[in-house]
C-alpha positions as CSV (number, residue, x, y, z in Angstrom):
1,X,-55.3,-232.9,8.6
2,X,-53.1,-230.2,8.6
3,X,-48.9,-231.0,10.0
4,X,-47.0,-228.3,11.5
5,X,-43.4,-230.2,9.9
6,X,-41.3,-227.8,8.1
7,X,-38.5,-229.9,5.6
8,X,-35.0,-227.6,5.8
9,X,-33.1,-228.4,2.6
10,X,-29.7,-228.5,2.5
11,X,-27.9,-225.6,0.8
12,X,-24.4,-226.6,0.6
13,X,-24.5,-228.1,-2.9
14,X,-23.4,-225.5,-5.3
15,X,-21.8,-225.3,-8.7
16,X,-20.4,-222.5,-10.3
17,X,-20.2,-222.3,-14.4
18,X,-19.1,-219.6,-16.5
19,X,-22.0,-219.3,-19.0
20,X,-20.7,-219.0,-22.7
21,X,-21.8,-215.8,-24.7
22,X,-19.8,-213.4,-23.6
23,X,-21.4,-211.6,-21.2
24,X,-18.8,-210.9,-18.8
25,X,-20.9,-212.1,-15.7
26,X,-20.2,-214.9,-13.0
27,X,-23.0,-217.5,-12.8
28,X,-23.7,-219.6,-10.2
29,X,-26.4,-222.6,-10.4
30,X,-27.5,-223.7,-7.0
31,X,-29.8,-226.6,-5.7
32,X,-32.3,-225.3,-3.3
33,X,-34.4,-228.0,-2.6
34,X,-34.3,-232.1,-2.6
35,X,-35.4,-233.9,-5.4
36,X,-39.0,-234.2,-5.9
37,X,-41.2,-235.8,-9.2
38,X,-42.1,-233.8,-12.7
39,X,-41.8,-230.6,-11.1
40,X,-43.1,-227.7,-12.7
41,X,-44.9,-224.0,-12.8
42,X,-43.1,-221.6,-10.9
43,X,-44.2,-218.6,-9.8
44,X,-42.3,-215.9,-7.6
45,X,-45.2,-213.8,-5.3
46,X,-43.8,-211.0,-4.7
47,X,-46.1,-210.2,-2.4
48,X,-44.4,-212.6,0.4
49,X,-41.1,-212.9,-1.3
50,X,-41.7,-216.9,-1.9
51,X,-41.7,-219.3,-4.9
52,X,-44.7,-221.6,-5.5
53,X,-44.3,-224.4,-8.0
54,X,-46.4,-228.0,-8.7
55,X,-45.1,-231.4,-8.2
56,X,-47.6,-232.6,-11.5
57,X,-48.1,-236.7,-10.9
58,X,-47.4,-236.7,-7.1
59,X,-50.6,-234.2,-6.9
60,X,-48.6,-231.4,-4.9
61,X,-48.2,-227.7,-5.0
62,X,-45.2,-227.1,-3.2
63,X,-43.2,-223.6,-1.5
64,X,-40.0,-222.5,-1.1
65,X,-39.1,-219.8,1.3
66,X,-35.7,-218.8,0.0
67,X,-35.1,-217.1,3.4
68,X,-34.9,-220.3,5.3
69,X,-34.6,-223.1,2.1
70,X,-38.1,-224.2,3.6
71,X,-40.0,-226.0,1.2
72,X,-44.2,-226.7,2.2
73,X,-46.5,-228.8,0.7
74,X,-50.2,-229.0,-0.3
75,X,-51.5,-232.5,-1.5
76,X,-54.4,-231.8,-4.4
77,X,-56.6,-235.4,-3.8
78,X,-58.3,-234.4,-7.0
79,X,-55.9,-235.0,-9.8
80,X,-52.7,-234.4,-11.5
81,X,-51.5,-230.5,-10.6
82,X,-50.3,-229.2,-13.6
83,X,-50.6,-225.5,-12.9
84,X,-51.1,-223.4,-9.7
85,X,-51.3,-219.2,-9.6
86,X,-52.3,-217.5,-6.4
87,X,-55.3,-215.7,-6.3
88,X,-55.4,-212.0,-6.2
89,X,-56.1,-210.0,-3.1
90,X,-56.1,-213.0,-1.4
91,X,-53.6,-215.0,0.5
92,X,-54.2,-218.6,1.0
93,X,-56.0,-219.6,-2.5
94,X,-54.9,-220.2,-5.5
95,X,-56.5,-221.0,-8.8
96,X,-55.1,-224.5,-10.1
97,X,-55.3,-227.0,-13.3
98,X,-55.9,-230.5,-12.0
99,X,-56.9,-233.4,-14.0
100,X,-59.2,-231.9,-16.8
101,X,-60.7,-229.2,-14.2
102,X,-60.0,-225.7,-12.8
103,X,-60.2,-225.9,-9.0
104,X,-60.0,-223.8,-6.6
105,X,-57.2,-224.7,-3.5
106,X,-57.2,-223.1,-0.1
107,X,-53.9,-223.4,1.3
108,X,-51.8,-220.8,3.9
109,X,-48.3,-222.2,2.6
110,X,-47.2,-221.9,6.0
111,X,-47.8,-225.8,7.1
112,X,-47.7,-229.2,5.1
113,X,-51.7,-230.3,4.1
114,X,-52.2,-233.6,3.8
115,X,-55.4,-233.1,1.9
116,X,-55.7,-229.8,0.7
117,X,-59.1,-227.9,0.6
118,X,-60.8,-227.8,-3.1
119,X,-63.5,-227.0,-4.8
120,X,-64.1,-227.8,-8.6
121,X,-64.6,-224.6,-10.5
122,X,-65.2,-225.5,-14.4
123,X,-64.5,-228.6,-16.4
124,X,-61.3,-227.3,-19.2
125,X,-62.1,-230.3,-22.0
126,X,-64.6,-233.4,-21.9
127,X,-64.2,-236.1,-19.1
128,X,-63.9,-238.9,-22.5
129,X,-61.2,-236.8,-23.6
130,X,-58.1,-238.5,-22.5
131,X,-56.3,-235.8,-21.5
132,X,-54.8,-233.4,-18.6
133,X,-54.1,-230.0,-17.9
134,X,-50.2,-228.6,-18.3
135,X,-48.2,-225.4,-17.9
136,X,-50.3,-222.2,-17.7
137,X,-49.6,-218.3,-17.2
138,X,-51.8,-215.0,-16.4
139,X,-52.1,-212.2,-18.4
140,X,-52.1,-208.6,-17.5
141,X,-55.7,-208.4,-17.1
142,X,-55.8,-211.3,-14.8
143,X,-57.0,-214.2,-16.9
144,X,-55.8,-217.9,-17.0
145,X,-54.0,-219.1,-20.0
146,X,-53.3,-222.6,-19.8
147,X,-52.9,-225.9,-22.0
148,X,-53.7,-229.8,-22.0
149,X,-51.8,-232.4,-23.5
150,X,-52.8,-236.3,-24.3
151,X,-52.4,-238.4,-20.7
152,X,-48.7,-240.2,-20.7
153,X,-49.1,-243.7,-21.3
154,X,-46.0,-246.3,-20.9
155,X,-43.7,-243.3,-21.5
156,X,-45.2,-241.5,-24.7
157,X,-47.8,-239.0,-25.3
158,X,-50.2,-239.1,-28.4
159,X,-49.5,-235.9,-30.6
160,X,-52.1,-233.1,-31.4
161,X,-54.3,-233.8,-28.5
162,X,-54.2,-230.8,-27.0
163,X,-55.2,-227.2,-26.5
164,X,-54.3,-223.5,-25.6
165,X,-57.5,-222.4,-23.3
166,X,-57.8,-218.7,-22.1
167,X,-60.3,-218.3,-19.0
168,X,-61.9,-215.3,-17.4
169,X,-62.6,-214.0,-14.4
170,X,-66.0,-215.9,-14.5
171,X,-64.5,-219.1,-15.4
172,X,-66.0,-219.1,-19.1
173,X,-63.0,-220.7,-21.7
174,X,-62.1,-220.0,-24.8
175,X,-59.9,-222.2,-27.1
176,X,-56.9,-219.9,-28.2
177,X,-54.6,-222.4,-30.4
178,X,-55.8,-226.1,-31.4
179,X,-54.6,-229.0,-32.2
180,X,-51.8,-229.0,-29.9
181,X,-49.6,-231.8,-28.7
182,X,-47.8,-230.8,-25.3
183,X,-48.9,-227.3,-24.2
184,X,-46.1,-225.8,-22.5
185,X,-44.6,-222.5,-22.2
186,X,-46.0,-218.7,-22.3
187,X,-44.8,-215.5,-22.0
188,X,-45.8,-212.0,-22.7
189,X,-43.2,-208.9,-23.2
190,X,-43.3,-205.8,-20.8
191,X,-45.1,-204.1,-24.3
192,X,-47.7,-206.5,-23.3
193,X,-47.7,-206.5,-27.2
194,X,-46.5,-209.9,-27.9
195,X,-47.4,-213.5,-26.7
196,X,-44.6,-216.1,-27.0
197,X,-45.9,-219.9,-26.8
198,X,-44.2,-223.4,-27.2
199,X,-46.1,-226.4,-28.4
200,X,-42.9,-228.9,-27.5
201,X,-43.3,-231.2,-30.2
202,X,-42.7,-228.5,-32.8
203,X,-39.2,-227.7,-31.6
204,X,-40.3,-224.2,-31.7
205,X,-40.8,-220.8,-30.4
206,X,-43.9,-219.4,-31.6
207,X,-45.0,-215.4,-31.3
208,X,-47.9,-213.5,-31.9
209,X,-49.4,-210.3,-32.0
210,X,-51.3,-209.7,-28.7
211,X,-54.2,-207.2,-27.6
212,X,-54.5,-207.1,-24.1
213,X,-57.8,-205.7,-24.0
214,X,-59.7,-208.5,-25.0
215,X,-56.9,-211.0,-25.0
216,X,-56.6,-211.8,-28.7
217,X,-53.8,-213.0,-31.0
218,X,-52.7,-212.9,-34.5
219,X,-49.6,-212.9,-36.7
220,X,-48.3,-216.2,-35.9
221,X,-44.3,-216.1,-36.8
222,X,-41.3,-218.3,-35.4
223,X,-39.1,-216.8,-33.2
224,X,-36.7,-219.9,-32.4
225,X,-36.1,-223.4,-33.4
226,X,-33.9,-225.4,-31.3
227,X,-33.6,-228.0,-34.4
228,X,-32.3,-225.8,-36.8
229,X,-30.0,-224.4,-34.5
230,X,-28.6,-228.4,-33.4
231,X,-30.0,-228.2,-29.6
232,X,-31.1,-231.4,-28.1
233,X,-34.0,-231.6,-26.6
234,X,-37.6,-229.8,-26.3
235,X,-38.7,-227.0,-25.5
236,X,-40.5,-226.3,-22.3
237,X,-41.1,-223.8,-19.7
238,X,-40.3,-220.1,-20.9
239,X,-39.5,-216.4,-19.0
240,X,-38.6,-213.6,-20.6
241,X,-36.7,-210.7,-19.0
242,X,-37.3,-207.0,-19.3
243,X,-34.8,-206.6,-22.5
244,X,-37.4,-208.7,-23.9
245,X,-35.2,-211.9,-24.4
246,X,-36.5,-215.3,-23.8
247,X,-35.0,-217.7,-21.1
248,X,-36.3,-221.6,-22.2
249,X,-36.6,-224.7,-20.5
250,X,-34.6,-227.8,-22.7
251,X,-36.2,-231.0,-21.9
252,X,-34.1,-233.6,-22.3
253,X,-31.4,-231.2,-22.9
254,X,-29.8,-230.6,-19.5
255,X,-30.1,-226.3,-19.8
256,X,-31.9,-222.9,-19.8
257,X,-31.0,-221.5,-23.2
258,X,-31.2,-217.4,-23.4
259,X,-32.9,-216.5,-26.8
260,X,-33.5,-213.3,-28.5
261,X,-36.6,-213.9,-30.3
262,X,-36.5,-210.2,-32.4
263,X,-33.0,-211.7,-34.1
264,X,-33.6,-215.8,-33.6
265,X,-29.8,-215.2,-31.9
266,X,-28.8,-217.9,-29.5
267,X,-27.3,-215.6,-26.8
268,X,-26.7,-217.8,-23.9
269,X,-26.6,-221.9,-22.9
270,X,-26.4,-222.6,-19.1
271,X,-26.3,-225.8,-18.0
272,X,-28.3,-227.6,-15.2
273,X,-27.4,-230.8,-13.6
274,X,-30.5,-232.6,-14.5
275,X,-31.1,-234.0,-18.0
276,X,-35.3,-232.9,-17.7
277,X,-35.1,-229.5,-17.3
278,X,-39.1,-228.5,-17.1
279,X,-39.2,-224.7,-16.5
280,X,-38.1,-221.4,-15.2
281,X,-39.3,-217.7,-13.7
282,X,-37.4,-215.0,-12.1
283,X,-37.7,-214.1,-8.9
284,X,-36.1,-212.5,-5.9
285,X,-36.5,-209.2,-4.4
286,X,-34.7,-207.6,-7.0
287,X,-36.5,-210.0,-9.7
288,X,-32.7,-211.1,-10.9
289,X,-32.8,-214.5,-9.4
290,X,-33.8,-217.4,-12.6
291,X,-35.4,-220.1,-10.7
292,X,-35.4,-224.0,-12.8
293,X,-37.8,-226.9,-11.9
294,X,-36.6,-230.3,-12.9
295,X,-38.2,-233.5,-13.4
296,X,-37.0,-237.1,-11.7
297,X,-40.4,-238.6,-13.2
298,X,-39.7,-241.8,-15.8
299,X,-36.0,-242.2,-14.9
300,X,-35.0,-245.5,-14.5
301,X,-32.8,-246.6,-11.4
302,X,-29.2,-246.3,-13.1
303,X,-30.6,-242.6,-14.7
304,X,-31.6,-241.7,-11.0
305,X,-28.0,-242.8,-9.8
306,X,-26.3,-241.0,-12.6
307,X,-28.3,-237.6,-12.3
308,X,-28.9,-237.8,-8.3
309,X,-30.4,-233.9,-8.5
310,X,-33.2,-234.6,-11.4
311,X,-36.1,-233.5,-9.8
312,X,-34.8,-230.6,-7.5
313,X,-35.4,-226.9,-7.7
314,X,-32.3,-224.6,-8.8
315,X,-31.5,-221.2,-8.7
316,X,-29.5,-219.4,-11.4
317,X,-27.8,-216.4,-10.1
318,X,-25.5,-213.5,-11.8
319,X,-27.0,-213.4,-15.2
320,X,-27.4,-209.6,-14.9
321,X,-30.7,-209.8,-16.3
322,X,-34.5,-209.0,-14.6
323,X,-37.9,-210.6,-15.0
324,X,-41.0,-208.7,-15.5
325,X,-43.4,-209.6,-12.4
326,X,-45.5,-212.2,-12.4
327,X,-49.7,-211.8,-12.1
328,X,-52.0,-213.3,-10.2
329,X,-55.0,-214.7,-11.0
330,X,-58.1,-212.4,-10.8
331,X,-60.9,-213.9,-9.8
332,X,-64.6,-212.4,-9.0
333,X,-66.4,-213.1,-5.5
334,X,-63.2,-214.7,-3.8
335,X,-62.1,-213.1,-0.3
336,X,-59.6,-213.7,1.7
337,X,-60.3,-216.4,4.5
338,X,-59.7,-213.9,7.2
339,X,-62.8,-211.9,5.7
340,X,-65.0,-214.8,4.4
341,X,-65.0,-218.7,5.8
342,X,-67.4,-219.6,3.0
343,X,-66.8,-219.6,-0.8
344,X,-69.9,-220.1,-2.7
């Protein structure tokens, strides 16, 4: 049942930092949506000039019009959303991680669904595995890079559960990295020459030599570690911008730290509101806009009252930076609705 009720957020909220580093620009962090669950996985189509990102345990994959500060939703019945990428060519499906599975979500963005449209497309890791799907990415050629992690249970997460998965056009998988504990963020330089991936339990910022022909890597080295340079927190969600510096997600840590991974420099620290900050990507019409999920999920009631914007979507503006564009996922036999009612 689909709900023509469009949810206008409130912009008025806005704080203005001056980030250190000494980059001479004037940086504004602004709220641009209300406060939601774990959210997670954004992804700037510039194709319609809007964000998608995934509300993981309340089962949503959400959109922001920054036009309007219009935020949609899509309820996923089928599991946990821990990833969703449009689909290319195509605009009302996107290719998501739910549960252990790949599914496939129709979805116009334009209205609320109450019960999305689905359809299982591959299984990612054994149904006895207790496990779930987290962040993933697409590569220049269109596949789906994603990772699972061991199922929360009473606030903790088993170690070295997990995996780094690369799928195809045709759905078939292949295990990249293993074991892993939290699979979390990816990013690939505008060489497309170099894979940067964070395992959040390691404290680290791994990268790799990449061939984007057939999607391999090699060379593992570490690029950053946020305990050795006495940052709090973990490692999440990463971007990188097209001077090929990293911009991280610090769980726990309350900022998006700016990291050149050629010199292991600390370059930048910019502080969010919320304590659980999840991930970032750029976005914007000029690709200069750093958009930051946060997470509400597991706060207690005093935590809610003392960080009353955990959860909410910001926008990081005046960095002076750009993002490389993001890809969409490229999948064979899928049409756009318009041309095709059927997917089979």
């Amino acid at each position: 049942m689909r709900r023509a009720i469009c949810k206008y957020v409130s912009l008025t909220w806005i704080l203005i930092i001056l980030v250190c580093g000494g980059q001479g620009h004037r940086v504004t962090v602004e709220k641009v949506t209300d406060s939601y669950g774990l959210s997670e996985g954004p992804h700037w189509d510039h194709r319609i000039q809007k964000l998608y990102f995934v509300d993981i345990y309340n089962q949503y994959i959400r959109r922001l019009d920054p036009a309007t500060g219009v935020v949609t939703s899509a309820y996923v019945e089928h599991g946990p959303v821990g990833v969703a990428v449009p689909v290319d060519d195509t605009t009302d499906k996107f290719v998501a991680g739910s549960g252990k599975d790949i599914v496939l979500v129709t979805w116009n963005g334009d209205e609320n669904e109450d019960n999305a449209t689905f359809k299982v497309l591959t299984s990612i890791e054994p149904s006895s595995s207790d496990t779930r799907i987290n962040d993933g990415k697409v590569d220049s050629s269109g596949r789906l890079w994603l990772g699972t992690m061991a199922n929360e249970v009473n606030g903790q997460v088993a170690h070295k559960m997990g995996s780094l998965y690369c799928i195809n056009d045709t759905f078939q998988s292949e295990k990249i990295v293993t074991p892993v504990s939290v699979s979390n963020g990816l990013a690939w330089n505008i060489e497309d020459n170099t894979f940067y991936y964070i395992d959040s339990f390691t404290y680290q910022v791994e990268a790799y030599d990449y061939n984007p022909n057939n999607g391999s890597i090699s060379n593992k080295r570490i690029v950053f570690d946020l305990k050795k340079a006495n940052l709090e927190g973990l490692p999440d969600g990463m971007a990188i911008d097209t001077d090929g510096n990293l911009w991280i997600a610090v769980y726990g840590g309350s900022q998006v730290i700016h990291v050149n991974p050629k010199t292991q420099q600390l370059l930048r620290k910019v502080k969010i509101p919320a304590a659980n900050v999840t991930s970032v990507a750029f976005g914007g019409p000029l690709l200069d806009i750093l958009y930051v999920t946060t997470s509400s999920h597991g706060l207690t009631a005093q935590e809610r009252k003392e960080s009353p914007h955990a959860g909410a979507l910001f926008a990081i503006k005046g960095l002076g930076v750009r993002g490389i564009l993001a890809n969409s996922f490229a999948m064979n036999g899928v049409k756009d609705s318009s041309e095709e009612k059927n997917i089979d």
